[in-house]
C-alpha positions in Angstrom: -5.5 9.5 14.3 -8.7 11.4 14.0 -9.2 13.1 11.0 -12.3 15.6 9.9 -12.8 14.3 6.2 -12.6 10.7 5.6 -10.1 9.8 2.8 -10.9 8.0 -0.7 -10.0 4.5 -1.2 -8.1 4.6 -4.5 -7.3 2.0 -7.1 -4.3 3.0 -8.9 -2.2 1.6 -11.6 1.1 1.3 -10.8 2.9 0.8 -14.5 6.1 -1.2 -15.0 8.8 0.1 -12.4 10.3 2.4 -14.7 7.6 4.5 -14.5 9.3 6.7 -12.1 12.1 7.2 -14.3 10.2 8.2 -17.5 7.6 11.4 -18.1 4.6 10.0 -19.1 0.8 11.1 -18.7 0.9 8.3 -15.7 3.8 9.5 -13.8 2.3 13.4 -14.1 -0.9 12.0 -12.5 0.8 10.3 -9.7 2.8 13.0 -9.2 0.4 15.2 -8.8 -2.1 13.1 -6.7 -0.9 13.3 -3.2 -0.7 17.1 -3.3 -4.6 17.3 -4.3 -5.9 14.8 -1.1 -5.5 15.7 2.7 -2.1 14.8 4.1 -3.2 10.9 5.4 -1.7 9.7 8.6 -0.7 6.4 7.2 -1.1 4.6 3.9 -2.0 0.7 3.5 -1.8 -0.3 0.2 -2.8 -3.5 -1.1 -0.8 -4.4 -3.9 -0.8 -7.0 -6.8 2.2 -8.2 -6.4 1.7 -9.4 -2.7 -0.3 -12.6 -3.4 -0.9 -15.0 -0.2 -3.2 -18.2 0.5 -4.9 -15.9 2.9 -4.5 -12.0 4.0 -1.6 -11.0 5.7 -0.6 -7.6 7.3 3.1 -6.8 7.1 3.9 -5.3 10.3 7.6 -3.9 9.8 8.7 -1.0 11.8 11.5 -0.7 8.9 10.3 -2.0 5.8 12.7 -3.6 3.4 12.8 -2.8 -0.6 11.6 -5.5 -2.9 13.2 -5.7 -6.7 10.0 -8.2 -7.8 11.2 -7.3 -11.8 14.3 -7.8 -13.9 16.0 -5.9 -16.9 15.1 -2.5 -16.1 17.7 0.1 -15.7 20.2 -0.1 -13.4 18.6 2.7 -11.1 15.7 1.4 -10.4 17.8 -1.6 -8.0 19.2 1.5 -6.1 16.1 3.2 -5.4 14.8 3.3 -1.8 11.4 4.7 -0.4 12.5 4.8 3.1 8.5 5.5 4.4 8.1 3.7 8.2 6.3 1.2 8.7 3.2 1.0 11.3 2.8 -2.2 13.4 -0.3 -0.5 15.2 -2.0 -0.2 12.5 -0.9 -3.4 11.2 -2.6 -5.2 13.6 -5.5 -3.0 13.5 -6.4 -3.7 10.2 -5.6 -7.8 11.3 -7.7 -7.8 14.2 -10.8 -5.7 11.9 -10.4 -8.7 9.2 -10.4 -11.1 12.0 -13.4 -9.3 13.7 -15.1 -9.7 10.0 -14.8 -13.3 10.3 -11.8 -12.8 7.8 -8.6 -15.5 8.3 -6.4 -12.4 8.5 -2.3 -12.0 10.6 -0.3 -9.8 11.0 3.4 -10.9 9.2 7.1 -9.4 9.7 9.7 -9.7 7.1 8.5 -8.5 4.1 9.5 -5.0 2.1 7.7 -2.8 -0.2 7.3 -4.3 -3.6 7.2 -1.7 -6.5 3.5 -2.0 -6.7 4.0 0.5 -3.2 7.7 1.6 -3.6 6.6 2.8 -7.0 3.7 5.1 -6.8 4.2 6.1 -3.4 7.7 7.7 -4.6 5.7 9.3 -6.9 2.8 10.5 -4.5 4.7 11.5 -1.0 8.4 11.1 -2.9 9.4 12.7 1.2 8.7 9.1 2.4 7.2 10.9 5.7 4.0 9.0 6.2 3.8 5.5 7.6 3.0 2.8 4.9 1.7 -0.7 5.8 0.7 -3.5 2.9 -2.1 -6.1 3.0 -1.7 -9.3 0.8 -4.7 -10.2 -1.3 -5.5 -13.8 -1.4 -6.8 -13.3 -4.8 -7.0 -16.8 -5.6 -10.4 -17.0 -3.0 -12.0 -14.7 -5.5 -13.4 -10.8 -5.7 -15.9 -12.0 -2.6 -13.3 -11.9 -0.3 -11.2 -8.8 -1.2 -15.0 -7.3 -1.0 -15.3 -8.3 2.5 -11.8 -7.3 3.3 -12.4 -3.2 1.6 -15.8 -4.0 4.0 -14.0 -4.7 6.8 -11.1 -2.0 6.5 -13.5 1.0 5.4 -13.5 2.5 8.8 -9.5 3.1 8.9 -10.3 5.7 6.2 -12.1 8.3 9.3 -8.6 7.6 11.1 -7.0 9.5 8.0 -5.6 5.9 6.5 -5.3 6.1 2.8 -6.5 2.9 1.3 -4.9 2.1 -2.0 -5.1 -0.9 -4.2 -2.3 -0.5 -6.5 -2.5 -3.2 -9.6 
């Protein structure tokens, strides 16, 4: 997974689910994103709505979809962002937590929620690229999620996309 330019680290905002549904300034942007960076290799995205005591890596060769919202339109239940998962990388980015003196597993069993499913449709809507998500423990405070970008910064010269999506 070598790559010549090392990718960002974004922080994106993710809007309600409906997002993709609607044309709005927001859902231009996203659209438009992934066509103006270099094609990652894999994305690991780090999303608000995965909240854990401690970090944890969902290693899923086949993630799921997670509905985490209620009383959108019907559409939105139907919708599936079929991207593959990575378990290499999964435990990568475990072991470099660990290696940072970070409490950090890999996990199995968990989908995307929409603070992946929904920007990523948006972003690489061809679901090609393998996608892994990291919990944040945000309850042990920004210190820790620091440490965590810290210990993770590397992937990005592997062409890993780093995205906090909130």
């Amino acid at each position: 997974m070598a790559l010549m330019t090392k990718l960002p680290a974004l922080f994106i905002s993710h809007g309600s689910p409906n997002l993709i549904l609607h044309d709005s300034p927001a859902r231009t942007f996203l659209a438009g994103l992934g066509k103006s960076l270099p094609r990652p290799e894999a994305i690991l995205v780090m999303s608000a709505h995965f909240e854990t005591d401690r970090p944890f890596v969902v290693a899923n060769e086949k993630p799921d979809m997670i509905y985490d919202f209620s009383g959108f339109e019907r559409e939105l239940y139907q919708m599936r962002y079929e991207a593959p998962g990575a378990i290499p990388l999964a435990i990568e980015a475990a072991n470099l937590a660990r290696a940072a003196g970070i409490e950090a597993q890999a996990a199995t069993g968990r989908g995307f929620d929409h603070g992946t499913w929904v920007p990523l449709s948006l972003m690489y809507p061809q679901a090609d690229i393998p996608v892994i998500q990291l919990s944040l423990p945000t309850r042990l405070g920004p210190a820790l999620q620091t440490r965590i970008g810290h210990a993770l910064a590397g992937l990005r010269q592997q062409g890993v996309l780093l995205i906090g999506s909130g």
